[in-house]
Backbone bond lengths (Angstrom), bond angles and torsions (degrees), N, CA, C in turn:
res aa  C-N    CA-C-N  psi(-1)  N-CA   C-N-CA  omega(-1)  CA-C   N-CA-C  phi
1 X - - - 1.453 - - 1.529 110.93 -
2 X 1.591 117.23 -40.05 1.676 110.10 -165.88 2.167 83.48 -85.45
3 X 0.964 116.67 -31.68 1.743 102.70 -175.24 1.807 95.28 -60.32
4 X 1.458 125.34 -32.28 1.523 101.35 -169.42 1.537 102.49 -96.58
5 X 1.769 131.96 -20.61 1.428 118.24 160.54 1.834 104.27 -42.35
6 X 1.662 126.40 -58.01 1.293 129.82 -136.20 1.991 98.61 -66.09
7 X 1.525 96.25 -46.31 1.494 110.36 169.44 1.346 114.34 -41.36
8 X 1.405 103.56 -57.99 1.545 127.29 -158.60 1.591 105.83 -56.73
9 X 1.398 106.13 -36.15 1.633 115.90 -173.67 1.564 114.14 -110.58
10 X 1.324 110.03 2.41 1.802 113.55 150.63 0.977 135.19 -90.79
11 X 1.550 115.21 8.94 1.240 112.36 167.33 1.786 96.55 -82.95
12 X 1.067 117.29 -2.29 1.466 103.44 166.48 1.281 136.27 -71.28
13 X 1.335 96.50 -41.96 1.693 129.45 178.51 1.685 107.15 -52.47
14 X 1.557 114.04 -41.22 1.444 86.95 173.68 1.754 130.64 -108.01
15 X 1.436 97.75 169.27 1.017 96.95 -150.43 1.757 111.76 -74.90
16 X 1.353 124.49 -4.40 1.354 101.88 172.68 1.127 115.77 -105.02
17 X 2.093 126.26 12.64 1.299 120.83 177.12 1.554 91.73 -90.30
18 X 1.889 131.28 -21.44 1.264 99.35 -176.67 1.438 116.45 -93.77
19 X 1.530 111.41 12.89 1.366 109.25 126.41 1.158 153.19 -14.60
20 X 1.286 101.08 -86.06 1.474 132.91 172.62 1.812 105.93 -57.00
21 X 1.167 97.60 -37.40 1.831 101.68 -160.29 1.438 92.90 -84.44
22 X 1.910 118.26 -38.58 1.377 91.89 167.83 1.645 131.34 -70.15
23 X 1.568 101.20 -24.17 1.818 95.68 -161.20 1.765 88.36 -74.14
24 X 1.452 137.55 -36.87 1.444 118.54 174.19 1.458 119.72 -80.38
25 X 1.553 118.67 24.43 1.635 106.74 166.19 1.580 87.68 -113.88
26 X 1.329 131.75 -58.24 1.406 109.13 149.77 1.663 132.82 18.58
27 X 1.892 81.62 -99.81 1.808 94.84 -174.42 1.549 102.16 -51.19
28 X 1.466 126.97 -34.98 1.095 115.79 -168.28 1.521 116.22 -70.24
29 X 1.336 113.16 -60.50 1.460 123.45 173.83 1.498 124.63 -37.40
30 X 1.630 109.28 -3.09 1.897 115.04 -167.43 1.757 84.36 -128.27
31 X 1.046 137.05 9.02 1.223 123.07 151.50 2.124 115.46 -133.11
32 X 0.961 109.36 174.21 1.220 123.99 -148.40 1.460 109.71 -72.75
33 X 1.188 114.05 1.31 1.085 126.34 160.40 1.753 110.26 -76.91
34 X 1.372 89.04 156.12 1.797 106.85 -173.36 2.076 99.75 -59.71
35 X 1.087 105.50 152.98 1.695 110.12 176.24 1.466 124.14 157.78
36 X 1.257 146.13 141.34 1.350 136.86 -135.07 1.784 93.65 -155.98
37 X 1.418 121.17 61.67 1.455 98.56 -173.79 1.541 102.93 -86.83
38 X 0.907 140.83 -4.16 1.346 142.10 163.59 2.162 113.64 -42.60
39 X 1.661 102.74 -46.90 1.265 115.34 -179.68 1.822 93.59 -76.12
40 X 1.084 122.71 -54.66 1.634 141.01 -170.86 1.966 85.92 -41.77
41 X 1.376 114.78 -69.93 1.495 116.52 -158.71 1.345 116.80 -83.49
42 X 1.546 108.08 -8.09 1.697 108.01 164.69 1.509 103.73 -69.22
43 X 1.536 110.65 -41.77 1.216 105.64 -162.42 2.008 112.40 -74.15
44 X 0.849 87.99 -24.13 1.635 93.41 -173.12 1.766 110.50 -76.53
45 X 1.394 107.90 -40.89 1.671 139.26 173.89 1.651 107.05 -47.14
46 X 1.472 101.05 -54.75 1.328 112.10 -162.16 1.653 99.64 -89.31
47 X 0.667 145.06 -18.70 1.231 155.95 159.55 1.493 121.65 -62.61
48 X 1.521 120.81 -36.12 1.067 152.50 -157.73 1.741 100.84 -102.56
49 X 1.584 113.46 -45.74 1.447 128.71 -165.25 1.679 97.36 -60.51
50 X 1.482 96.78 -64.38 1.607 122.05 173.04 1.129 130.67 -31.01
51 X 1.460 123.89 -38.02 1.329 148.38 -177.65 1.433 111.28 -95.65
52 X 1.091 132.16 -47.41 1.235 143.06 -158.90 1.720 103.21 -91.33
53 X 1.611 126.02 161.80 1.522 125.81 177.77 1.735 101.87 -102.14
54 X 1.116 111.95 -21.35 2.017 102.87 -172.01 1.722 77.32 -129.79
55 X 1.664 83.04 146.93 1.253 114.43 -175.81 1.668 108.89 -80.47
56 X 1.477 114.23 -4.10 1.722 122.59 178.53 1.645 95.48 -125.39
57 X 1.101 127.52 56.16 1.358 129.21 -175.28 1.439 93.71 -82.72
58 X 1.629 129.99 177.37 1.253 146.14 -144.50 1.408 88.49 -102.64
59 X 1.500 137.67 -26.81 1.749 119.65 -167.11 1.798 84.13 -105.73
60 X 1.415 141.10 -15.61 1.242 124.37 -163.05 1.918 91.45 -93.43
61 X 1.338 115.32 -34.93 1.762 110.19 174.67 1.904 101.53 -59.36
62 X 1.498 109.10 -46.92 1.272 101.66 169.84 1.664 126.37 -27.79
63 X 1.689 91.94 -77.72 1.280 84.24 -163.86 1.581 115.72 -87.78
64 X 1.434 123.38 -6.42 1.786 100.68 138.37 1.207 140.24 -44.14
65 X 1.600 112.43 -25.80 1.180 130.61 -161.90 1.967 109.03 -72.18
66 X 1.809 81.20 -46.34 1.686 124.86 176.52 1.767 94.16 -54.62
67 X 1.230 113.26 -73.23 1.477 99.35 -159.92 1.592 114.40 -91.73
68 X 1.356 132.75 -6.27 1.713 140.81 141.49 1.802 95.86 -39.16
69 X 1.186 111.67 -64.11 1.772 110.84 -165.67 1.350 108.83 -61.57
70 X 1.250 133.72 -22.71 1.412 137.76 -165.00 1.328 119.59 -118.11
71 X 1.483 119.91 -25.06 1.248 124.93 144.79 1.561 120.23 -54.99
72 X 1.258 116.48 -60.85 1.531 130.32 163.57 1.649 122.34 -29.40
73 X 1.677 99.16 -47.90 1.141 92.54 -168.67 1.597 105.37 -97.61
74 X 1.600 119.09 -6.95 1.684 124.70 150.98 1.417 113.06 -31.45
75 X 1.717 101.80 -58.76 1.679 106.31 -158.25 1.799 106.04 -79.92
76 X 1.265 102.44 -23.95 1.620 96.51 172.51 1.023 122.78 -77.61
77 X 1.862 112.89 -18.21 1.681 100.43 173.09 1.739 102.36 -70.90
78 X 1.945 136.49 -17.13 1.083 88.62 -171.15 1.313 117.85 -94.34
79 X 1.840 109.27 -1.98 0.813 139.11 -179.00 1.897 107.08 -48.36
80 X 1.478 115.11 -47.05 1.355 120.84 -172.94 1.736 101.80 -93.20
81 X 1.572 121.40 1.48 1.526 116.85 -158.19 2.131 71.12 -105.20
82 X 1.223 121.15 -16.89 1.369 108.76 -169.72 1.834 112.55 -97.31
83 X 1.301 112.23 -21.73 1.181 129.68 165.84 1.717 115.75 -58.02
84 X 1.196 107.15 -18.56 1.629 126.59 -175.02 2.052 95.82 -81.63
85 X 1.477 100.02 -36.46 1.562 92.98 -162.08 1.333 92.89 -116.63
86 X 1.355 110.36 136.97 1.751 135.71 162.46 1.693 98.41 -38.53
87 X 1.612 86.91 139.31 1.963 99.86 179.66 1.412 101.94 -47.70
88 X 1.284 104.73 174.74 1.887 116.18 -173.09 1.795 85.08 -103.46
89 X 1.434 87.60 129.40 1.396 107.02 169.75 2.120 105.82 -102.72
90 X 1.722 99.13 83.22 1.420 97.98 -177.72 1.603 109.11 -65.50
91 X 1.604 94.13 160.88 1.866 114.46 -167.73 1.639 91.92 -143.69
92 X 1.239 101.32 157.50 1.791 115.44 173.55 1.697 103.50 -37.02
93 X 1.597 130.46 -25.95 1.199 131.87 -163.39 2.157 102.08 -78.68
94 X 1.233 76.39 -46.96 1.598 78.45 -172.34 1.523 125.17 -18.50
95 X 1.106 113.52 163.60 1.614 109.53 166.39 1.355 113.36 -99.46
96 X 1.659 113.49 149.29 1.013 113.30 -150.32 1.779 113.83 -85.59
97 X 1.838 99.75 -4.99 1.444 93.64 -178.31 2.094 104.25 -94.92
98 X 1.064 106.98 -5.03 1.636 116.95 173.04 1.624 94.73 -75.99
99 X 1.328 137.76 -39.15 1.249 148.76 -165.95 1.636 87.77 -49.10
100 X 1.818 86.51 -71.64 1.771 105.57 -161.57 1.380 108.54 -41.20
101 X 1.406 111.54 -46.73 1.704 108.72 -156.37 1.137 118.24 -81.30
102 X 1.597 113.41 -29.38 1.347 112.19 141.35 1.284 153.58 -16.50
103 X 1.120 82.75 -69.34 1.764 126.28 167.06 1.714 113.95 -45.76
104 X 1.419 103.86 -62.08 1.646 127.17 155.44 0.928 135.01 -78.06
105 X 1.459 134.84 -1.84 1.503 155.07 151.14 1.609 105.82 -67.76
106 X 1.485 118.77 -59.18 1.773 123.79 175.68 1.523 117.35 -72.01
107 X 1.562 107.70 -17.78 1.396 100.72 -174.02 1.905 115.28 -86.48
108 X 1.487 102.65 -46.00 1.498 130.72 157.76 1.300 136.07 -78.81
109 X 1.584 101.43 -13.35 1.550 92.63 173.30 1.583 130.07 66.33
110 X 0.936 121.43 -165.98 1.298 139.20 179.40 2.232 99.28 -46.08
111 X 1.058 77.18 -38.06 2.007 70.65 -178.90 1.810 115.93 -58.65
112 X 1.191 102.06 -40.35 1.681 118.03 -168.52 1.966 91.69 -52.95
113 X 1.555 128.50 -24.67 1.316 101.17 -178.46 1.571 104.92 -81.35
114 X 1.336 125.74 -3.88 1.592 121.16 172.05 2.029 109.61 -39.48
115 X 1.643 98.97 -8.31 1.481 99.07 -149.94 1.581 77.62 -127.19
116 X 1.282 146.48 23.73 1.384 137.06 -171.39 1.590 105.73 -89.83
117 X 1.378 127.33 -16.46 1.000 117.60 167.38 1.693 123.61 -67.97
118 X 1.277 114.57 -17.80 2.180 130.31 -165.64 1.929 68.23 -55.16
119 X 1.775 80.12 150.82 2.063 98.86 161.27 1.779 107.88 -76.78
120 X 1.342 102.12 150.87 1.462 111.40 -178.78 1.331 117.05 76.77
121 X 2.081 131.64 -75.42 0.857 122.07 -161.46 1.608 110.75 -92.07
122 X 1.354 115.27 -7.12 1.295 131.96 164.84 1.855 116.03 -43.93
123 X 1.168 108.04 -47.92 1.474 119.02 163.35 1.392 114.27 -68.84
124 X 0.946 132.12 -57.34 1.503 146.59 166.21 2.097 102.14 -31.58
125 X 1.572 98.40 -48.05 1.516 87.49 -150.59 1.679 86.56 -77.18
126 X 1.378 106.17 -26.52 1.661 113.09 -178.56 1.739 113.70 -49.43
127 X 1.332 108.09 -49.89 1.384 121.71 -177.73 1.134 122.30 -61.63
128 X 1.590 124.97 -44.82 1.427 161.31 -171.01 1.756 93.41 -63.73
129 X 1.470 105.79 -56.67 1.123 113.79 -171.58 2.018 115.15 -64.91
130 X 1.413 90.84 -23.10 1.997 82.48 176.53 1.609 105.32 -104.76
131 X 1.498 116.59 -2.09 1.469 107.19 -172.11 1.540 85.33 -97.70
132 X 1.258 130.07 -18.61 1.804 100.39 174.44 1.625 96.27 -112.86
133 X 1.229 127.53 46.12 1.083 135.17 -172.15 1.564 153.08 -11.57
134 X 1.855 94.56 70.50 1.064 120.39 178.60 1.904 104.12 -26.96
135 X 1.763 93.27 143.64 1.239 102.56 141.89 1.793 126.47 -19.87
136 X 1.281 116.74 103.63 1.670 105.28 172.59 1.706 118.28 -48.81
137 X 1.813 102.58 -62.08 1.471 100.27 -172.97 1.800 112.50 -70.87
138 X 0.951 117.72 -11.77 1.235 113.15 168.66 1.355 121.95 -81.71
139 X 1.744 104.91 -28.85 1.652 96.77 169.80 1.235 104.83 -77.54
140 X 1.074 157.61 -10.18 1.689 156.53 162.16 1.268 100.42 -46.97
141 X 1.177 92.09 -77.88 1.836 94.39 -175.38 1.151 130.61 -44.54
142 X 1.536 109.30 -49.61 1.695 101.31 171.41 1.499 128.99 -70.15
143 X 1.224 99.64 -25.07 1.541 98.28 165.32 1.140 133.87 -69.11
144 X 1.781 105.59 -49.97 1.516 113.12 172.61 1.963 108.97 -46.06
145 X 1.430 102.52 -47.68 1.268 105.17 -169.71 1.724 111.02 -50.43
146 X 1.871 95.09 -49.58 1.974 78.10 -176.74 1.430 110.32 -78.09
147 X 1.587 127.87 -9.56 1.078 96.99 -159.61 1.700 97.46 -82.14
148 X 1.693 116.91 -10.59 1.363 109.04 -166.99 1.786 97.77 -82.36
149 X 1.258 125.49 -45.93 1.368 127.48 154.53 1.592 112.66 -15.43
150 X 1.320 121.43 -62.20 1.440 121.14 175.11 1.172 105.70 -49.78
151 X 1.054 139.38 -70.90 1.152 140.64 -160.36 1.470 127.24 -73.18
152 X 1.006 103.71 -32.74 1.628 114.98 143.28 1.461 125.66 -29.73
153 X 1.745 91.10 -76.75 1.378 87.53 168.90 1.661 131.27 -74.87
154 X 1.236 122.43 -1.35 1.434 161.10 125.46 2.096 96.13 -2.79
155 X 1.509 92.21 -88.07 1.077 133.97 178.50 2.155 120.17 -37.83
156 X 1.439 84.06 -41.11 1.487 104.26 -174.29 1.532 118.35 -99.57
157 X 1.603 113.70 -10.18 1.371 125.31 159.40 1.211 101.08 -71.62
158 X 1.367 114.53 -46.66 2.077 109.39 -153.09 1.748 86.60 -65.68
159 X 0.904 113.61 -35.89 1.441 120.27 -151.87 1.536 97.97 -63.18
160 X 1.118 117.94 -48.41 1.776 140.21 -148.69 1.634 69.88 -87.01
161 X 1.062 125.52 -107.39 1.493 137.63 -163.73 1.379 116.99 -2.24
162 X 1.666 110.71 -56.16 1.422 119.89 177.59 1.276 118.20 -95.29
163 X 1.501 128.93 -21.47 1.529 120.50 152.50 1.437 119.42 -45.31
């Protein structure tokens, strides 16, 4: 039993499964499915901070690099799963945070996904954004940008905390 825990918990230890484990807690966490890469990239970060002498070392740009690309490309799948369905024609029923993002999707445009990473309306602004069908390369960009921004600043807590 402790030889298949020791296995069981080295696939952590190296470095291109927490790769892998970040870019799918990532992809997961930017679509509507359950996922927490925020806990996933402290843990890999802080681990990473510790070990390493510069706080922008070559495996810590990595794996920002790793979970910016996979978060990004979370919110564009719902981004293209919403492009499939005709805009939401809201009614008194609606919910009132689909209202908002709406609301802030037509007023701001293409900027409001700078904010596609926030929980809940983050999906919303993603969706909003292919059913009135933002610019594609511009929705890349703004998203990639906040979601790598998050993580950045992501990045600069762990740092502060354990310095």
């Amino acid at each position: 039993m402790l030889d298949y825990l020791i296995s069981f918990f080295g696939i952590f230890s190296s470095t291109q499964n927490q790769l892998l484990i970040m870019f799918a807690s990532a992809f997961l966490s930017a679509t509507i499915l359950p996922g927490n890469s925020e806990i996933t990239f402290t843990a890999f970060a802080s681990q990473l901070i510790m070990s390493e002498t510069s706080l922008f070392s070559h495996n810590i740009a990595i794996l920002l690099f790793v979970a910016t690309l996979g978060n990004s490309l979370g919110s564009l799948t719902t981004y293209f799963m919403a492009r499939l369905i005709p805009p939401p024609h809201l009614t008194e029923k609606s919910k009132p945070s689909v209202k908002w993002a709406l609301k802030y999707s037509q007023k701001y445009g293409v900027w409001v996904l700078l904010f596609s990473w926030l929980p809940i309306v983050g999906d919303l602004f993603s969706g909003i954004a292919g059913w009135l069908r933002f610019n594609f390369w511009q929705t890349v960009c703004f998203i990639s940008l906040g979601k790598a921004i998050r993580y950045l600043i992501l990045l600069w807590s762990i740092n502060a905390f354990l310095g």
